[in-house]
Backbone as a chain_set.jsonl record, in Angstrom:
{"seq": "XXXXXXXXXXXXXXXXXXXXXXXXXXXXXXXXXXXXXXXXXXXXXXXXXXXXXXXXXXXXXXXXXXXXXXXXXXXXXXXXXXXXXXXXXXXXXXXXXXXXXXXXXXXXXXX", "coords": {"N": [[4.028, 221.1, 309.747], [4.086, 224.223, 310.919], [5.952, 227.088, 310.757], [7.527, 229.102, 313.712], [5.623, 232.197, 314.534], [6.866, 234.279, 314.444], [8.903, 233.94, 312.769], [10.434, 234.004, 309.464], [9.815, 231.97, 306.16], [11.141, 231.28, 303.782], [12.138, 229.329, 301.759], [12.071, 227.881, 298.478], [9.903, 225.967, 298.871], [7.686, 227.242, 300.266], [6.229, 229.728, 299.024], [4.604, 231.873, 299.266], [4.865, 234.554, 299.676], [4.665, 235.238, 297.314], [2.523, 235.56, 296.134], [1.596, 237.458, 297.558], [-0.338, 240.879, 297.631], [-0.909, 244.314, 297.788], [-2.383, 247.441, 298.086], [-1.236, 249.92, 298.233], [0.138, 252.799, 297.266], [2.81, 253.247, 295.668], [5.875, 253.273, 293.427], [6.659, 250.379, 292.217], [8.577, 249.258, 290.494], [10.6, 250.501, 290.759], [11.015, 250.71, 293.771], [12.237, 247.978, 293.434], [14.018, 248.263, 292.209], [16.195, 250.321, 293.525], [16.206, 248.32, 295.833], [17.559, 246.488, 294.657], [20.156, 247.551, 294.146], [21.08, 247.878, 296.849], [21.39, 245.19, 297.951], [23.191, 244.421, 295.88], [23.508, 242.233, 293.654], [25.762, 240.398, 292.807], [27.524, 239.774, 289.813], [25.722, 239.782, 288.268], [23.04, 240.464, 285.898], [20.161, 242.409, 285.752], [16.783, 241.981, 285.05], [14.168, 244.224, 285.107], [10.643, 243.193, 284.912], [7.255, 245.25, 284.723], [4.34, 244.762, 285.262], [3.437, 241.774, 285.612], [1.872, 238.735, 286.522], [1.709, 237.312, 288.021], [4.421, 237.619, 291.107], [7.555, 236.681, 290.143], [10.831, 235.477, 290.139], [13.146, 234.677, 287.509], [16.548, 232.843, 287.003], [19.296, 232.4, 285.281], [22.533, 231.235, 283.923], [24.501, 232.78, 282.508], [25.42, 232.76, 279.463], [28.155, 232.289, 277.405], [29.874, 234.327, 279.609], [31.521, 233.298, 281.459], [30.73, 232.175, 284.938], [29.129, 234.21, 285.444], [25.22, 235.604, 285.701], [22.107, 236.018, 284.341], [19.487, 237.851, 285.411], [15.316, 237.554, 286.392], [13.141, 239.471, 287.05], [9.803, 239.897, 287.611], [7.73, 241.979, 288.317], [3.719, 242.504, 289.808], [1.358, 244.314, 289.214], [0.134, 244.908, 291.631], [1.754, 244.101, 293.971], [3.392, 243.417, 296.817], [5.602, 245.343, 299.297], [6.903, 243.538, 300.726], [6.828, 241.02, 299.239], [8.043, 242.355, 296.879], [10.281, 242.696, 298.091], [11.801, 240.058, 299.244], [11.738, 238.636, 296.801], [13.579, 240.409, 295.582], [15.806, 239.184, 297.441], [16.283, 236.948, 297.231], [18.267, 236.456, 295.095], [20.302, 237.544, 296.696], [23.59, 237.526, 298.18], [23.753, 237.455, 300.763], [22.91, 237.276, 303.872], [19.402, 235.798, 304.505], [17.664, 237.1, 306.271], [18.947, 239.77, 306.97], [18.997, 241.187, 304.848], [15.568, 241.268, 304.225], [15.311, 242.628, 306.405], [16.514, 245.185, 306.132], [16.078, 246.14, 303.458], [12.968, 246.021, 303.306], [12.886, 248.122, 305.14], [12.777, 250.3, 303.482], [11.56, 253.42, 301.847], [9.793, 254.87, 299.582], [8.64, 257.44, 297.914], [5.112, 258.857, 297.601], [3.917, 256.77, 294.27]], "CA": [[4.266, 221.896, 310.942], [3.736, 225.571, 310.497], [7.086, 227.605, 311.583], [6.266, 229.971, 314.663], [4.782, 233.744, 313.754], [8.212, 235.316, 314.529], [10.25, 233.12, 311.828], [9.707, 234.226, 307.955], [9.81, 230.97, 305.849], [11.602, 231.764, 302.511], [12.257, 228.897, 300.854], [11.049, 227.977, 297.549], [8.718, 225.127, 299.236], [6.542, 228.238, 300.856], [6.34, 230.49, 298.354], [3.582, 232.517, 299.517], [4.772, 236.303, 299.163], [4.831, 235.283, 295.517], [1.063, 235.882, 296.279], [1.014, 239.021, 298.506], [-0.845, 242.051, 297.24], [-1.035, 245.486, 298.176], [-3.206, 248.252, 297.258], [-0.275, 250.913, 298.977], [0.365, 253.503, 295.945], [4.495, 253.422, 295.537], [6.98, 252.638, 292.206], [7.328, 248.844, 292.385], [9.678, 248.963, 289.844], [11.276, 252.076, 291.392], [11.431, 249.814, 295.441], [12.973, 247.045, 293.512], [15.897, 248.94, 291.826], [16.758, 250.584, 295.302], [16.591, 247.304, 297.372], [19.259, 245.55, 293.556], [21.092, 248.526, 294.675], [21.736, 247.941, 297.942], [21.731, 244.161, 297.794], [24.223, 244.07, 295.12], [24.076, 240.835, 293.256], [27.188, 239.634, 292.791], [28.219, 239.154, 288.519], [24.241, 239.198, 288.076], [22.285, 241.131, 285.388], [19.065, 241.937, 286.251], [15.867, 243.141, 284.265], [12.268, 244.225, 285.746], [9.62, 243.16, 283.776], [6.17, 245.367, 285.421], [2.685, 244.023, 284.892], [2.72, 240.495, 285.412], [0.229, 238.516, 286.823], [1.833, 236.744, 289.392], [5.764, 237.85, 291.41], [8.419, 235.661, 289.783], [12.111, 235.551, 289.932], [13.881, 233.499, 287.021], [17.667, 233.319, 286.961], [19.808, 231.809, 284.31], [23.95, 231.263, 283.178], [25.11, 233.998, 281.075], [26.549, 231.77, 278.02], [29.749, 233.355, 277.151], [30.757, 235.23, 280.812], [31.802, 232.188, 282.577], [30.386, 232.724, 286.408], [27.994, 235.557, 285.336], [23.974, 235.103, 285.467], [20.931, 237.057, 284.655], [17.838, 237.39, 286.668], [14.671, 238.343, 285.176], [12.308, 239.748, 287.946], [8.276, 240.122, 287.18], [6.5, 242.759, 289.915], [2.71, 242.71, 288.911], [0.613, 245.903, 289.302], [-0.267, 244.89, 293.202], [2.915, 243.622, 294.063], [3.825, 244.106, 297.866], [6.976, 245.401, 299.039], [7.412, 242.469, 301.165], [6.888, 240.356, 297.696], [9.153, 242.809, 295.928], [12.103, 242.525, 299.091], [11.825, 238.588, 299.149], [11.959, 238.481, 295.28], [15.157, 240.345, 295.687], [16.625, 238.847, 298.694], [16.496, 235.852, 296.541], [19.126, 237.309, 294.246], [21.707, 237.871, 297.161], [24.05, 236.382, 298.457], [24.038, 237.724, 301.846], [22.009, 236.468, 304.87], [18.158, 236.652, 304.327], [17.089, 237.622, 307.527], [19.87, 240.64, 307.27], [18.208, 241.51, 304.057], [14.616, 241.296, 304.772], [15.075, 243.689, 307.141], [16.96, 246.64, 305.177], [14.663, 246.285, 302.381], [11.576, 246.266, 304.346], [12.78, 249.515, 305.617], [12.8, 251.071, 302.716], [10.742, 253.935, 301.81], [9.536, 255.971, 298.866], [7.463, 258.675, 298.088], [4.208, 258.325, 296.796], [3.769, 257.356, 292.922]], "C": [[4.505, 223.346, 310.529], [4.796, 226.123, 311.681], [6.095, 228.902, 312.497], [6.005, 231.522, 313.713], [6.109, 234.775, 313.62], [9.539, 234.729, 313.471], [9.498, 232.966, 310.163], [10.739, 232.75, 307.275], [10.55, 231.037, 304.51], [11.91, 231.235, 301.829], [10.859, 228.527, 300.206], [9.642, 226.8, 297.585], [7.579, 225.868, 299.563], [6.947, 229.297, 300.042], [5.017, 232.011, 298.455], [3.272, 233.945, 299.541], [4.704, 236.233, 297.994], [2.798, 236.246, 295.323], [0.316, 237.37, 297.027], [0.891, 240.181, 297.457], [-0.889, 243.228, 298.245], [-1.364, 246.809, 297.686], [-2.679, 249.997, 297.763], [0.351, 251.411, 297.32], [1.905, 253.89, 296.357], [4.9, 253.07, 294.267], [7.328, 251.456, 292.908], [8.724, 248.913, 291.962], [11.174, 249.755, 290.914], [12.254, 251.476, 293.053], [12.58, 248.712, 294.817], [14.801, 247.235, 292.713], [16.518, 249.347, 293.103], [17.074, 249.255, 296.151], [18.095, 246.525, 296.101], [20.334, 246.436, 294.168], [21.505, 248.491, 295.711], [21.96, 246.621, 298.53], [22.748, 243.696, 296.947], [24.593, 242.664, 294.513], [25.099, 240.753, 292.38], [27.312, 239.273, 290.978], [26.674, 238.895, 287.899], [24.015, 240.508, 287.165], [20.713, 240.674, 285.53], [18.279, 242.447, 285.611], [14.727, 243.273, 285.319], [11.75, 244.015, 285.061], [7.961, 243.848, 285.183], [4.715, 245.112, 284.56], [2.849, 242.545, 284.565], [2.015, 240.498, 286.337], [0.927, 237.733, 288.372], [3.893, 237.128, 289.886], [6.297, 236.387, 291.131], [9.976, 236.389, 290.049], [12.787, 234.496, 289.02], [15.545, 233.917, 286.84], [18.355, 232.039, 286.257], [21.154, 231.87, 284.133], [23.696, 232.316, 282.178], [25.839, 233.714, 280.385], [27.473, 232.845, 277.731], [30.704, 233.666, 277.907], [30.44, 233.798, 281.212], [31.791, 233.035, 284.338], [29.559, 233.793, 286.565], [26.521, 234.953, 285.268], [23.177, 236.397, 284.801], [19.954, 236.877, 285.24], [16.496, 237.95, 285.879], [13.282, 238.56, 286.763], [10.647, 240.735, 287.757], [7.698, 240.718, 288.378], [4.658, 242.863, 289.0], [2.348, 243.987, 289.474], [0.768, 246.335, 290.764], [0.78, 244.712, 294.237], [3.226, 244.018, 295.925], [4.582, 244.297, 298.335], [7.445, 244.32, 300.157], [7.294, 241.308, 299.992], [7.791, 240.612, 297.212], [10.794, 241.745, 297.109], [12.461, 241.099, 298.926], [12.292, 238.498, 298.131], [13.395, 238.517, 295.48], [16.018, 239.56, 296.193], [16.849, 236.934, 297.785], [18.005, 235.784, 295.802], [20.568, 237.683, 294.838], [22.201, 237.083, 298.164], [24.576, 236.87, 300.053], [22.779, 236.903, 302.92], [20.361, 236.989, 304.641], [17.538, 237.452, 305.475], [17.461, 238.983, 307.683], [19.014, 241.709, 305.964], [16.727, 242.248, 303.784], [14.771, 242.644, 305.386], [15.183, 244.789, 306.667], [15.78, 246.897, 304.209], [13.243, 246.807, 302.793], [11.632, 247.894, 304.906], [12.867, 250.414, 304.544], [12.009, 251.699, 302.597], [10.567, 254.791, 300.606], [8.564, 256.559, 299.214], [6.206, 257.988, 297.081], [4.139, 258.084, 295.416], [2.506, 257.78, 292.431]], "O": [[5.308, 223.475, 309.604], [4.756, 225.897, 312.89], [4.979, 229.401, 312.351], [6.199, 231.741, 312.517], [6.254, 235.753, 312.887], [10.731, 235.038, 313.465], [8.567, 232.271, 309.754], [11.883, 232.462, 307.627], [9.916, 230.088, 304.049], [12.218, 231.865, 300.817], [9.673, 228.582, 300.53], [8.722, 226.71, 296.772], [6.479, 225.396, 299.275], [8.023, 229.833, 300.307], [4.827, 232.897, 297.622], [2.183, 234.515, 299.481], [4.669, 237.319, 297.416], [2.271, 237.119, 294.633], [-0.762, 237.965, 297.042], [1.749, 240.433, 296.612], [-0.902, 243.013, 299.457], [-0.61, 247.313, 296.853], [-3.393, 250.998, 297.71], [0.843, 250.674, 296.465], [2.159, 254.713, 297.236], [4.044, 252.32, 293.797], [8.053, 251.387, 293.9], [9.737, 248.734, 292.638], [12.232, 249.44, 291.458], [13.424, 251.648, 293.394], [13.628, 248.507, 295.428], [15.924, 246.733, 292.694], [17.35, 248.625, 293.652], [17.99, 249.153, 296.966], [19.21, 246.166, 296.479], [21.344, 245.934, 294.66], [22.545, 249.141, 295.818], [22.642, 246.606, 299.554], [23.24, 242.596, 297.197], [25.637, 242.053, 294.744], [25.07, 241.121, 291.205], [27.103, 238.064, 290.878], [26.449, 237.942, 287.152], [24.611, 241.541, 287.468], [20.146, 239.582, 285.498], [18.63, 243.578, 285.276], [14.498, 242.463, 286.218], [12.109, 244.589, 284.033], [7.645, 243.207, 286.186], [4.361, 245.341, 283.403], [2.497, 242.078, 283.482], [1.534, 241.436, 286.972], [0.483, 237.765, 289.519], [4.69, 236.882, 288.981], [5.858, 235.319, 291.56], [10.179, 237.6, 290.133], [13.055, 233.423, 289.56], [15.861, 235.079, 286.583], [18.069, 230.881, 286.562], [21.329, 233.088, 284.161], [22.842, 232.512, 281.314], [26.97, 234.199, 280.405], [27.376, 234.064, 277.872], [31.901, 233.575, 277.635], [29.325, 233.28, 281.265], [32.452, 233.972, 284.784], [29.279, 234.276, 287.662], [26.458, 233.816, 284.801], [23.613, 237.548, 284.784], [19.533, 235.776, 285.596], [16.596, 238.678, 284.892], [12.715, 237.588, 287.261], [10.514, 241.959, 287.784], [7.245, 240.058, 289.312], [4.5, 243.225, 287.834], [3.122, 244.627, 290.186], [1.215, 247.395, 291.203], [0.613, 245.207, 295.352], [3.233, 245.233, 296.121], [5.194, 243.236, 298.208], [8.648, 244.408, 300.403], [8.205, 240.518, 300.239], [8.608, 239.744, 296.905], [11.638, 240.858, 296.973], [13.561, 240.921, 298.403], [13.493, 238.235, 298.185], [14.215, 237.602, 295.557], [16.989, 239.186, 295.535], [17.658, 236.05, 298.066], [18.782, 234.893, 296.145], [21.585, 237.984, 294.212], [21.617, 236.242, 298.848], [25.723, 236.629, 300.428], [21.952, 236.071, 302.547], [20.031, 238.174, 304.598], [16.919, 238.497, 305.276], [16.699, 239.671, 308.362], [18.531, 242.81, 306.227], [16.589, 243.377, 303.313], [14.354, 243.664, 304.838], [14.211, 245.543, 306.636], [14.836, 247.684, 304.273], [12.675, 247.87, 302.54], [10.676, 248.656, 305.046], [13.094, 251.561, 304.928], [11.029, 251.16, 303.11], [11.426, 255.673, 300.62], [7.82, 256.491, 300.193], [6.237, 257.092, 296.238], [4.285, 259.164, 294.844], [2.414, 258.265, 291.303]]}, "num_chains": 1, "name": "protein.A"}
């Protein structure tokens, strides 16, 4: 059953922004520090890795810091900033829907 057109799907069963491209000239890397920044994950270290091949998010225990993680977040070349925001929104621990939205509004300048 396919949720209606007005309800974004976000778990990791529909993964399908993992797949969204966009040929819109901006700093991936650049959108997804701004949206860590204003999502604020919580006891989380986070890296970018740019140029993969497909949007990932992996997140792992931080042996040692008891209750700490890291995240390791892959934007590829094409990456779209509804791909990037999702990615993030993964990452926090606030409401996605609340998320989504901020992010989404984000804006840079051209790179």
């Amino acid at each position: 059953m396919q949720p209606p057109k007005n309800v974004l799907d976000i778990s990791p069963e529909h993964d399908h922004a993992a797949e969204e491209v966009s040929d819109e000239r901006f700093d991936r890397a650049e959108f997804a520090v701004r949206a860590l920044d204003l999502v604020c994950p919580r006891r989380t270290t986070v890296a970018i890795c740019e140029g993969a091949t497909r949007m990932s998010v992996q997140v792992g225990r931080a042996w040692g810091r008891p209750g700490e993680r890291w995240a390791m977040l892959a934007i590829p070349r094409y990456a779209s900033r509804r791909a990037i925001a999702l990615a993030v929104a993964q990452l926090s621990d606030m409401r996605p829907a609340w998320v989504l939205d901020v992010l989404l509004g984000l804006t840079t300048t051209p790179g």
